[in-house]
Structure formats: structure tokens, C-alpha cells
C-alpha positions in Angstrom: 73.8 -10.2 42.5 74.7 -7.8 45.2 74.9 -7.2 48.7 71.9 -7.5 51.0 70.6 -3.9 52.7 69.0 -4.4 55.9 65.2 -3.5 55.6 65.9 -1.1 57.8 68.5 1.0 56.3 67.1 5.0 55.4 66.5 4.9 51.5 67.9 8.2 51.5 71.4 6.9 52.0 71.6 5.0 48.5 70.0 8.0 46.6 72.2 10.6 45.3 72.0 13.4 42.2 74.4 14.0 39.5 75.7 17.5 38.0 72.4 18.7 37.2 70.0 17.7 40.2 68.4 14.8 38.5 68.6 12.3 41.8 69.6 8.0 41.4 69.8 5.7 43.3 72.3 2.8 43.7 71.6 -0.9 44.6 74.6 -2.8 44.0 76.1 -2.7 40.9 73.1 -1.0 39.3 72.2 2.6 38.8 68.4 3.4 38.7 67.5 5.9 37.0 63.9 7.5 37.1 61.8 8.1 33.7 58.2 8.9 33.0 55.5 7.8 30.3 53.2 10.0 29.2 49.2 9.5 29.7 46.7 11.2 27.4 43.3 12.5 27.5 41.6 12.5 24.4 40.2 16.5 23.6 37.9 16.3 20.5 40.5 15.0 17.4 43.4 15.3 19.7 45.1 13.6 22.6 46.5 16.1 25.7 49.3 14.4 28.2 47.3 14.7 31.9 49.8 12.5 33.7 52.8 10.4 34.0 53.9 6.9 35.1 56.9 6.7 36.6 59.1 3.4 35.4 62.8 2.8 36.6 65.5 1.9 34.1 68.0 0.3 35.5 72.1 1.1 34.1 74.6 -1.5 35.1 78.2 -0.3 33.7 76.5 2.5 32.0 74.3 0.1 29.7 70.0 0.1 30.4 68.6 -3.2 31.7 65.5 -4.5 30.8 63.4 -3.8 34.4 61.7 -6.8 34.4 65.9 -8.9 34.8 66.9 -6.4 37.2 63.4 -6.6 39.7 63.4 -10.8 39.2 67.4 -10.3 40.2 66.0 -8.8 43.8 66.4 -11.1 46.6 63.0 -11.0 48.4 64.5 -9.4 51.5 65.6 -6.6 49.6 62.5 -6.2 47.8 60.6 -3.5 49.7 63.9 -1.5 49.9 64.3 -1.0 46.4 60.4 -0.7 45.8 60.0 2.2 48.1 63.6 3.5 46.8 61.6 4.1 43.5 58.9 5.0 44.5 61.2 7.9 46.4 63.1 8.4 43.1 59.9 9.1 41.0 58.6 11.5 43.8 61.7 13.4 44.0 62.7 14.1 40.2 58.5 14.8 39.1 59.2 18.2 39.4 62.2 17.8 37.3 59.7 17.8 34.2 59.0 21.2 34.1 55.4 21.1 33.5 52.6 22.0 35.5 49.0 20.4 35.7 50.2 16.3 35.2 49.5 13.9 37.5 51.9 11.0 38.7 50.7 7.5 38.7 53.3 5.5 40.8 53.2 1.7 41.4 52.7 -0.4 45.1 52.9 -4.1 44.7 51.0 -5.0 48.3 52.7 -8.4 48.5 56.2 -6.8 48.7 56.0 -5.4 52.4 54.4 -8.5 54.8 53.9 -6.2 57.6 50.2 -4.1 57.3 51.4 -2.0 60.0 54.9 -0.8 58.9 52.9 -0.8 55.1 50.5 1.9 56.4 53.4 3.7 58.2 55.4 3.7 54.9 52.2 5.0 53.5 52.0 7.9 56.1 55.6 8.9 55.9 55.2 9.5 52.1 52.5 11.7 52.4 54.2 13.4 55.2 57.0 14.5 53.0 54.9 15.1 49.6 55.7 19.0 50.0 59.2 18.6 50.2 59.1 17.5 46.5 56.2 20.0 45.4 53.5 17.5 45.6 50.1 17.2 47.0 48.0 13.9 47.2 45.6 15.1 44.7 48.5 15.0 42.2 49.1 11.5 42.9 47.5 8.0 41.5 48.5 5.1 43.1 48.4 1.7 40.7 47.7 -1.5 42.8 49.7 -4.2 40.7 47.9 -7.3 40.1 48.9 -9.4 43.1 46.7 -12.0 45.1 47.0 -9.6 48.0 45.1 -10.2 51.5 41.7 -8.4 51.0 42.0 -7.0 54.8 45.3 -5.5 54.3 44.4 -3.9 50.6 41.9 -2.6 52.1 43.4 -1.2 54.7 46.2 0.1 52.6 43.7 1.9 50.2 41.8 3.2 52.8 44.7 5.3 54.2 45.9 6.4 50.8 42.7 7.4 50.1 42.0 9.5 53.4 45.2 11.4 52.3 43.9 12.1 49.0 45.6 9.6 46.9 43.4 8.2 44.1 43.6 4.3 43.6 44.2 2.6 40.4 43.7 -1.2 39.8 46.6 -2.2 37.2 46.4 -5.0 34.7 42.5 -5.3 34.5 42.0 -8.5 32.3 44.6 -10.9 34.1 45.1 -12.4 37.4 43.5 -11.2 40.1 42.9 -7.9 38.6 39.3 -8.9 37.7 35.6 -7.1 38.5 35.5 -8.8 42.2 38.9 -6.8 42.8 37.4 -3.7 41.3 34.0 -4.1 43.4 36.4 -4.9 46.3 38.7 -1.7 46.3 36.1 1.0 44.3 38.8 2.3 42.3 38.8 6.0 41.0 40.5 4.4 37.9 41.2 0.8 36.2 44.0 0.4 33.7 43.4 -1.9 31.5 46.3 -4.6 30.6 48.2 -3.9 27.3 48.9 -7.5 26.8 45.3 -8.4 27.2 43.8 -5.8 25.1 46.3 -6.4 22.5 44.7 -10.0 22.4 41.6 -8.9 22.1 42.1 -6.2 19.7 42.8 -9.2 16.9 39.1 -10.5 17.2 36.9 -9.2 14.6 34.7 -7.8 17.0 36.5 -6.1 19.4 34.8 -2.5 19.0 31.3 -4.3 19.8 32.6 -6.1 23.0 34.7 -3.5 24.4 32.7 -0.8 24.6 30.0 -2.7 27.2 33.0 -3.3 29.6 34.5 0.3 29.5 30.4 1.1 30.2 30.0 -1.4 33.0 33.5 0.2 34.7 32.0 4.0 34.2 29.1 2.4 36.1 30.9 1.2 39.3 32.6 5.5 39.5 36.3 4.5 37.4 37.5 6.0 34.6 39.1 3.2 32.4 42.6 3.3 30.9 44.2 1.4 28.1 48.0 0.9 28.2 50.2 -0.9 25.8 49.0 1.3 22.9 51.5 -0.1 20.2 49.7 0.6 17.1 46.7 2.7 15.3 44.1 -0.2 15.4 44.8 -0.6 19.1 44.2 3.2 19.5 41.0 3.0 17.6 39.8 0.3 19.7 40.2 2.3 22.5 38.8 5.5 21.3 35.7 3.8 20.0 35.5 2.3 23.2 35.0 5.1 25.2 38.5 5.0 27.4 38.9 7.8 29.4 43.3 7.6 29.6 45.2 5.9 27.2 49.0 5.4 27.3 51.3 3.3 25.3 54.7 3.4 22.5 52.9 4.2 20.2 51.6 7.5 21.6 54.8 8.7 23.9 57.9 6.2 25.0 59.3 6.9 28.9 61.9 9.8 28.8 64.8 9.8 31.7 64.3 12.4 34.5 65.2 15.9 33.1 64.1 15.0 29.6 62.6 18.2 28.3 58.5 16.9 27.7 56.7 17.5 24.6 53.7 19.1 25.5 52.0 19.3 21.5 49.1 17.5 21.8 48.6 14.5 19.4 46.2 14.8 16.5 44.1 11.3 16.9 43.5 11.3 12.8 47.3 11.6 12.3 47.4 8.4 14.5 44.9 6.8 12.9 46.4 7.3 9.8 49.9 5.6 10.7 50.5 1.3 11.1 53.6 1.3 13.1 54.8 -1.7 15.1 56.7 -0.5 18.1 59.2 -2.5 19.8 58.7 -1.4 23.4 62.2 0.0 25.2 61.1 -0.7 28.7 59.2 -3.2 30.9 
């Protein structure tokens, strides 16, 4: 697919900006190119965007590729590269959404860099650098992707990020590894909840009347619960009546490329409610 980086070359090298600031970077033939979904707070009969998720969409000859070809294309020793070159890119164009008071949830895959001490020194470098991009740690929420990840080292790992002030998310509750002995493991200050999953579980009859004892059982262990994969008004009020605490989803907000101007209106829940839309999502 492309030439291999050594794991040691400086990310900064393949990330540049264009006319207007907005930075990329550049892996081969591919151009990645930050974007950001929003994540709402419901505020009585309306939802308010709190945060942001930051996705990569990758351009190859000026056309978007779905993310989930262009990660799988990776070979595995470029992996960690062009994780933590995202990870840079979404840190480096946040401020390029012009609105203050949202958070940034940003992924780490913990089977991507083998090495637990060069995986806390990452760790420790980004945090050293958070004000050159207008960031503190309180502004950032680290998602822990649902990966079958050494216990010692994700502990390790969260433990650091925590010290600096990073909150911990587990991602893609409901599959996997992502299940309660994860969350009792790592005491998360939030889980996210897996769109696929919930979608599933959103066509039984009774989903209202089971879902709200698990979002009850997370508040218990200290996390506030999120719902992605919102794609359509019965999902939403399965959520709602649930108790969630975030929700995020197509249906609600789609990602918008770095220097997008971002809608701050907040959403009016019985205007959602009212709608049956079936969204076909743009991004992995």
C-alpha cells in the first residue's frame, strides 16, 4: 500500500497545513484529514453539544475512504505511527472549531504500541505539549477501544493518563472485551455504549425496561454512560428513557472536517422524537 516509516521517525515530519491553517497529515498515498462528531448532553427538552470525537477521513486522489479500508490497509509496523499521527492531528486542529467549553474524546487502541514503557512515554509527551495546542487534560477524554489488552499494562496506561487529568472512557460496552469486568477493572469516568449493540437491542419489545437497570448499575460503579450510533428517533428515545448521560450518533450531528464552522443551536429532543429517519452513516 505504501512505504514503511520507521517507528521511530518524528510524526511531525508527515504533518503539514494547507492555505488556511487546518493541519494533515500524509501516509503514503493518502491524505488524513481530521473531523469531529458532536456529543450531546440532554438540558430539559433539548440536547446541548459538550464534546467532540475526533475521527480521521482519509482522501486518496482527492476522494474520502471509508476509515475502516484505510486502518485494515496499515502494515502492523506502521501501526502506532499513524495512530499517534491522529491522535496529533485531532489535538492540533481542536482549536480550529472555534468554540469554547467542548471536550475532546480521542481514541488509544492499547494493543497498537507493544512496548508499556515507550506507551507511557508517548503518554507523557502528549501531555507535555497539550498547551501548545490550547489544551488542558481536563478537556480531554481518552476512549480505550475494545481490545484484549494486558490488564497490567491498561492499567498502567490509565493510571498515568489519569494522574495528568485525562478522564478514561471504555468504548464499545456490549461487545468483546468491553464488558462489566473491564469496567470494574479500569473504574472508568465514562462508558460508551456500542451503536451496533444497542441498535440490536433497541428492536426487542422491551428495550426501555432492560436498559434502564444497566445505565443504573454503570451510574453505580461512578461512570456516566453514553450511547453512540444514534441513527434514528426510537434509538434516541431508548436512550433518553434510559437515563444516558452523552449520546452521539447521525442522527443527531454527522463528523464535519477541521475548520467546519459548528452549529452550536441546541437540538429540541421533541423535534427528534417526532422524525423516523434512516441514516446511512458517512464514516467508520
Amino acid at each position: 500500500m505504501t512505504e514503511r516509516h520507521d517507528r521511530r521517525r518524528n510524526v511531525g515530519e508527515a504533518i503539514f497545513a494547507d492555505e488556511v491553517g487546518i493541519e494533515y497529515g500524509v501516509y503514503g498515498a493518502f491524505r488524513l484529514r481530521s473531523a469531529y462528531q458532536p456529543i450531546f448532553a440532554p438540558r430539559g427538552r433539548f440536547l446541548t453539544a459538550v464534546a467532540v470525537e475526533g475521527l480521521i477521513e482519509p482522501h486518496r486522489a482527492g476522494r474520502p475512504v471509508a476509515p475502516s479500508v484505510f486502518f485494515q490497509g496499515v502494515p502492523v509496523p506502521d501501526r502506532l505511527f499513524v495512530e499517534t499521527m491522529c491522535r496529533v492531528l485531532h489535538l492540533r486542529n481542536f482549536r480550529n472549531i472555534g468554540v469554547d467549553g467542548l471536550d475532546l474524546f480521542f481514541n488509544y487502541n492499547p494493543l497498537i504500541n507493544d512496548d508499556p514503557g515507550r506507551a507511557l512515554a508517548e503518554i507523557r509527551l502528549m501531555t507535555r505539549h497539550l498547551a501548545e495546542f490550547d489544551l488542558h487534560p481536563g478537556m480531554l477524554v481518552c476512549e480505550i477501544t475494545e481490545q484484549a489488552a494486558d490488564e497490567k499494562v491498561l492499567v498502567s496506561l490509565v493510571r498515568e493518563m489519569r494522574r495528568d487529568g485525562i478522564r478514561i472512557a471504555i468504548d464499545d460496552f456490549g461487545t468483546g472485551h468491553s464488558t462489566e469486568e473491564r469496567v470494574a477493572l479500569v473504574q472508568p469516568d465514562i462508558v460508551k455504549i456500542d451503536g451496533a449493540w444497542f441498535a440490536e437491542f433497541c428492536r426487542h419489545a422491551a428495550a426501555e425496561r432492560f436498559f434502564r437497570p444497566l445505565v443504573s448499575a454503570l451510574h453505580d460503579r461512578g461512570a456516566k454512560v453514553l450511547v453512540e450510533g444514534i441513527e434514528q428517533s426510537t434509538h434516541l428515545r431508548v436512550a433518553l428513557d434510559g437515563g444516558v448521560d452523552l449520546i452521539q450518533g447521525f442522527y443527531l450531528g454527522r463528523p464535519a472536517l477541521a475548520g467546519t464552522v459548528f452549529d452550536e443551536e441546541p437540538l429540541s429532543i421533541d423535534g427528534l422524537l417526532g422524525r423516523t429517519n434512516n441514516v446511512v452513516p458517512l464514516f467508520g
